[in-house]
N, C-alpha and C positions, 0 to 999 in steps of 0.2 A: 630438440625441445623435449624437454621430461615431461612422463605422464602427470606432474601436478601441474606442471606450465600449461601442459595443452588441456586440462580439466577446467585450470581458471579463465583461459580464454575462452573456451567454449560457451563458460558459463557469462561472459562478456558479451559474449556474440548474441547469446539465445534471449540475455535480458531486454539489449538496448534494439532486437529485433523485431519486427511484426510478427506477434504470435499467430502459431495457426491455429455423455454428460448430461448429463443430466440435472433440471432444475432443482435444486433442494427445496423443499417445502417441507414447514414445522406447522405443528399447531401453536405454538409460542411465537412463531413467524411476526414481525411486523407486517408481512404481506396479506394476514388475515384479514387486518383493519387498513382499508382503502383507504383511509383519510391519508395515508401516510406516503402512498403511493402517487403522490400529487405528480405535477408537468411543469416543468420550468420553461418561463421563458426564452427563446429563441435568442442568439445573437442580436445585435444591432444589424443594419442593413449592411452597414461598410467593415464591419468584424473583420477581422483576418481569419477568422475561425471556418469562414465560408470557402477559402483558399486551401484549407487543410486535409488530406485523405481523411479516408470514416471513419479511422482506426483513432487519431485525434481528435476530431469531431464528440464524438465519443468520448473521451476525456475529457474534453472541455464539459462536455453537458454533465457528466456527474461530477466535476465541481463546481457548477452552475445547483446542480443539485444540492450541494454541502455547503455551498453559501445561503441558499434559500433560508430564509428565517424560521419557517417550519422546522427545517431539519435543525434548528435552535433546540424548538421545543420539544420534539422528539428526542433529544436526549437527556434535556430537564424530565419528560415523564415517565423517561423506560430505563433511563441510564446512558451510560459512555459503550458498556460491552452493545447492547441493543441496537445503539446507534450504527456500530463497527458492522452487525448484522446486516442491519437497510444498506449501508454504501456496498456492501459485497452481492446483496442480493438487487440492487437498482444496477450494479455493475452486469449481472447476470445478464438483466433483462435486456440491457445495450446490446450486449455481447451474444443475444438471442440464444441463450444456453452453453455457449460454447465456455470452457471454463477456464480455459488458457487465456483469451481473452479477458474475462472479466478479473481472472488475477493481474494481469497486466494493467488492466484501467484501474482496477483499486490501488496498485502500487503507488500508480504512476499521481492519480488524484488526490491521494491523501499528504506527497511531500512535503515536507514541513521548510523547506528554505524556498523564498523566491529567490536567489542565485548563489550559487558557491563559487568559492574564490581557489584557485586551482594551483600550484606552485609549479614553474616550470624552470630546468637547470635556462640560465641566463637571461631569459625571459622575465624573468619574474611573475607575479600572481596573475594569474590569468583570470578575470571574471565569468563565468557561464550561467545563461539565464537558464530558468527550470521549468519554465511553464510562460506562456504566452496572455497570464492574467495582466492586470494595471496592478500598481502597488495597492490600491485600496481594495477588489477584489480578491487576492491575496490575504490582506490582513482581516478581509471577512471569513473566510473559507478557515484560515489559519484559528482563529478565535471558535469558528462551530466545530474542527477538529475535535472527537474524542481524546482526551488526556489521561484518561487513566484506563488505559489498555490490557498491561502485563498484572498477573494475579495479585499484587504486592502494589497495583497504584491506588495507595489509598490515601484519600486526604486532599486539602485546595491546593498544598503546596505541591504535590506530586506532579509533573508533567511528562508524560509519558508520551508527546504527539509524535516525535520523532520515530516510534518503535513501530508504528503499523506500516510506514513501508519497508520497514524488515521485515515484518512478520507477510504483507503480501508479495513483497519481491523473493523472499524466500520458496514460500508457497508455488508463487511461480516458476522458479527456476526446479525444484524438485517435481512440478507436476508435469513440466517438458520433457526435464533428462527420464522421467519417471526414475528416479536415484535422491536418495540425500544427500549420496555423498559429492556431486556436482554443487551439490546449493552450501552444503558444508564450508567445501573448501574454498568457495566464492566468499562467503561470508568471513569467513577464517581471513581471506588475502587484503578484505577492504579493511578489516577491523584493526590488523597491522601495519597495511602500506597507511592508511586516513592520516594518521597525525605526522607524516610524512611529504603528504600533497595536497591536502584539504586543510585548507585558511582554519584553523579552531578544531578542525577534530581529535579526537583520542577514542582511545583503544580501550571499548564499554565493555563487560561480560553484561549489562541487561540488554546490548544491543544482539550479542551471539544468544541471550536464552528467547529474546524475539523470533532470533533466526532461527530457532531450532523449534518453536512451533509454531511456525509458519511451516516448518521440513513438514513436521508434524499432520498438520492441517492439509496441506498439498499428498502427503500418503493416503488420508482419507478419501479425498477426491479420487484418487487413482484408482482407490479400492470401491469405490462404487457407491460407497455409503452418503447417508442424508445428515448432512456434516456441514454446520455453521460453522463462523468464527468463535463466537462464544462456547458451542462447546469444547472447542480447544483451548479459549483463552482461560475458562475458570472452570478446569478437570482439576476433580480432587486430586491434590499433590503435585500441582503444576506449582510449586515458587521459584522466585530468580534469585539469582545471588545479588549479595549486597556488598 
């Protein structure tokens, strides 16, 4: 196996693993204002979500969270970047500070497909679900998603939902290997095998300049500092190619 062979699997292994810091706190914080810090409702009695380790449990409750109607209007009042804030910092609070985690559950919470369609030699397309929502929770979670993410989304037409879990599964992966070059070459391998084995995808540069500050963002963490998503996402001279 060559050293990029075994870098991309590692970085394979370390994403779709249980991950194993400090809480950030701003004065610009949505955490200031409690209103925002609301409680969502618990599963149904017969959930599956009750069957699931804590580590999904957890996922499910901050997208329980991001469906919440509140979490609507919290981003009608503060913005799309604001928003991106709350779900990394409610992931936090899951994650009881641990930051590996909470990168993990914002990844993993913010996905933008309820199933991807898989291409297998003689098989044919193989369907994999993404999450254990109904299609109508799904398409609520998917609608309060932040859209305009990357410095350059601007405008109704822009949709950007897809890029936050690049930019947190990046984050993630550079905050485990503590490397960017691990989350690099991971993102580098999806972006050219995708339109290869993934039903509709192709090979974005705004999906690599996601991934690269998410690298970004996850070096911050590492290094100790009090470091949102929004300060990475809208640093002077952060644009994406076009």
């Amino acid at each position: 196996m060559t050293k990029r062979s075994l870098c991309i699997t590692t970085g394979i292994v370390l994403f779709l693993c249980v991950p194993h810091s400090l809480h950030s706190q701003y004065d610009d914080t949505l955490r200031v204002d409690e209103k925002w810090n609301y409680s969502v409702e618990g599963p149904p009695f017969f959930s599956i979500e009750h069957f699931l380790p804590k580590l999904f449990r957890h996922e499910a409750e901050l997208k329980r969270y991001i469906r919440d109607p509140r979490f609507l209007q919290l981003r009608r009042a503060y913005g799309d970047t604001m928003a991106i804030d709350a779900v990394f910092e409610r992931a936090t609070m899951l994650a009881d500070g641990n930051m590996r985690t909470a990168l993990w559950l914002s990844a993993f919470a913010t996905m933008d497909h309820f199933r991807v369609g898989v291409e297998l030699p003689l098989l044919g397309v193989l369907s994999i679900p993404l999450t254990t929502e109904s299609r109508e929770q799904f398409r609520i979670r998917y609608l309060h998603l932040p859209r305009r993410v990357l410095p350059d989304s601007i405008g109704e037409k822009e949709n950007d939902r897809d890029k936050l879990q690049h930019f947190f599964g990046s984050a993630y992966l550079t905050y485990v290997a503590d490397s960017k070059a691990l989350a690099n070459d991971f993102g580098d391998f999806v972006e050219q095998e995708e339109p290869k084995i993934i039903v509709g995808g192709e090979n974005d540069d705004r999906d690599k300049f996601a991934n690269h500050l998410g690298q970004q963002f996850g070096m911050e963490l590492l290094d100790g500092d009090d470091v949102l998503p929004s300060d990475v996402l809208r640093r002077d001279g952060a644009v994406s190619p076009r």
